[in-house]
C-alpha positions in Angstrom: -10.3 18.3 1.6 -11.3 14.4 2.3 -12.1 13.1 -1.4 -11.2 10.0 -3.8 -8.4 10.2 -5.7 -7.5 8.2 -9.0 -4.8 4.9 -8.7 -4.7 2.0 -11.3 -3.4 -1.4 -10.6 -1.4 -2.9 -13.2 -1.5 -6.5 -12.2 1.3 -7.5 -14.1 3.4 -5.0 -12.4 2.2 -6.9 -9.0 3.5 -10.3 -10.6 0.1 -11.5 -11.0 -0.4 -11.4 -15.0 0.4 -15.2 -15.4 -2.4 -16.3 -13.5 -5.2 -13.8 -13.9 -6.9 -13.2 -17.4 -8.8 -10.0 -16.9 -8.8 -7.4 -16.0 -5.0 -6.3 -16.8 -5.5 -3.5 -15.1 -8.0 -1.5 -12.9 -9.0 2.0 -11.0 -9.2 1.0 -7.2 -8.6 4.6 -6.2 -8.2 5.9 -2.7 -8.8 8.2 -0.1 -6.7 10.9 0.5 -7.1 14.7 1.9 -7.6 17.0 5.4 -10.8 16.8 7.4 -11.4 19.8 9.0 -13.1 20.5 12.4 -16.0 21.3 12.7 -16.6 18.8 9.6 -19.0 20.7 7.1 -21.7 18.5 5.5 -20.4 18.5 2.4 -18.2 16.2 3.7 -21.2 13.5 4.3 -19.4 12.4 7.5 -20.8 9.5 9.8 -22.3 10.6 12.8 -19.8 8.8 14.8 -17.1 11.1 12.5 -19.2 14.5 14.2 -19.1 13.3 17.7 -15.5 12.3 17.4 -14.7 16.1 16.2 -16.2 16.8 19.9 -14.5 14.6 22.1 -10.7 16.7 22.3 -8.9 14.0 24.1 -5.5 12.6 23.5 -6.5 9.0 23.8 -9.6 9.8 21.0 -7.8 10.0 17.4 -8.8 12.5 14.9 -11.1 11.8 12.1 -9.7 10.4 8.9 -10.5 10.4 5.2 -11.9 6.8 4.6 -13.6 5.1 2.1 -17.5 5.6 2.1 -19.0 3.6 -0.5 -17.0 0.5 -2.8 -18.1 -2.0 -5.3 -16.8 -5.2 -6.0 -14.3 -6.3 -8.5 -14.8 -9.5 -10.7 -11.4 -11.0 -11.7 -10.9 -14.1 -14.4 -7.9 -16.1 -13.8 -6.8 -19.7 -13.6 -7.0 -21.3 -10.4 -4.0 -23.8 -9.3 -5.3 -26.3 -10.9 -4.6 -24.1 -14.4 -8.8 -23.9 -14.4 -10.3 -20.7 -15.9 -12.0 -19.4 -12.7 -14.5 -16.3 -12.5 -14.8 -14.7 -8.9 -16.0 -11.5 -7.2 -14.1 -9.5 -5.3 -15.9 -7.7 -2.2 -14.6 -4.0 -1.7 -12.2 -3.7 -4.3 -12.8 -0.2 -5.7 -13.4 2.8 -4.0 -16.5 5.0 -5.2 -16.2 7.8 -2.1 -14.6 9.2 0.3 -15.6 10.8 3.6 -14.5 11.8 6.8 -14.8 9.2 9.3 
């Protein structure tokens, strides 16, 4: 089933730790599992997700489990210029999943 699963970054493992301060590390997560047709609500899929269930063509793609909600991700690092720098991140972190 369509739901959010757990994944940290590490971001010296990405090469980044000598120019960000904090975090270190961070839960993005992602989405990950089946969506079955018909979709059930439980699912909270978009209406555009339910009328794609209905349209069994070959050009039309299935639904697929997607992000529903994020939340931004503020990051302190030096910029390259060596200044400490705050900034926010839009869409960084995954909150949900649906089927979509």
């Amino acid at each position: 089933m369509c739901q959010k699963r757990g994944s940290m970054v590490d971001l010296k493992q990405l090469g980044w730790g000598h120019w960000v301060i904090a975090p270190a590390e961070f839960e993005t997560g992602f989405c990950s599992g089946m969506c079955p047709t018909p979709l059930p609500k439980d699912t909270h899929p978009s209406n555009h997700a339910l009328l794609q269930t209905l349209l069994k063509s070959a050009s039309v793609p299935s639904v697929c489990c997607s992000p529903s909600q994020t939340r931004s991700l503020t990051i302190f690092y030096r910029d390259e210029l060596g200044r400490p720098t705050i900034r926010n991140f839009e869409n960084m972190i995954i909150e949900s999943c649906t089927c979509q």
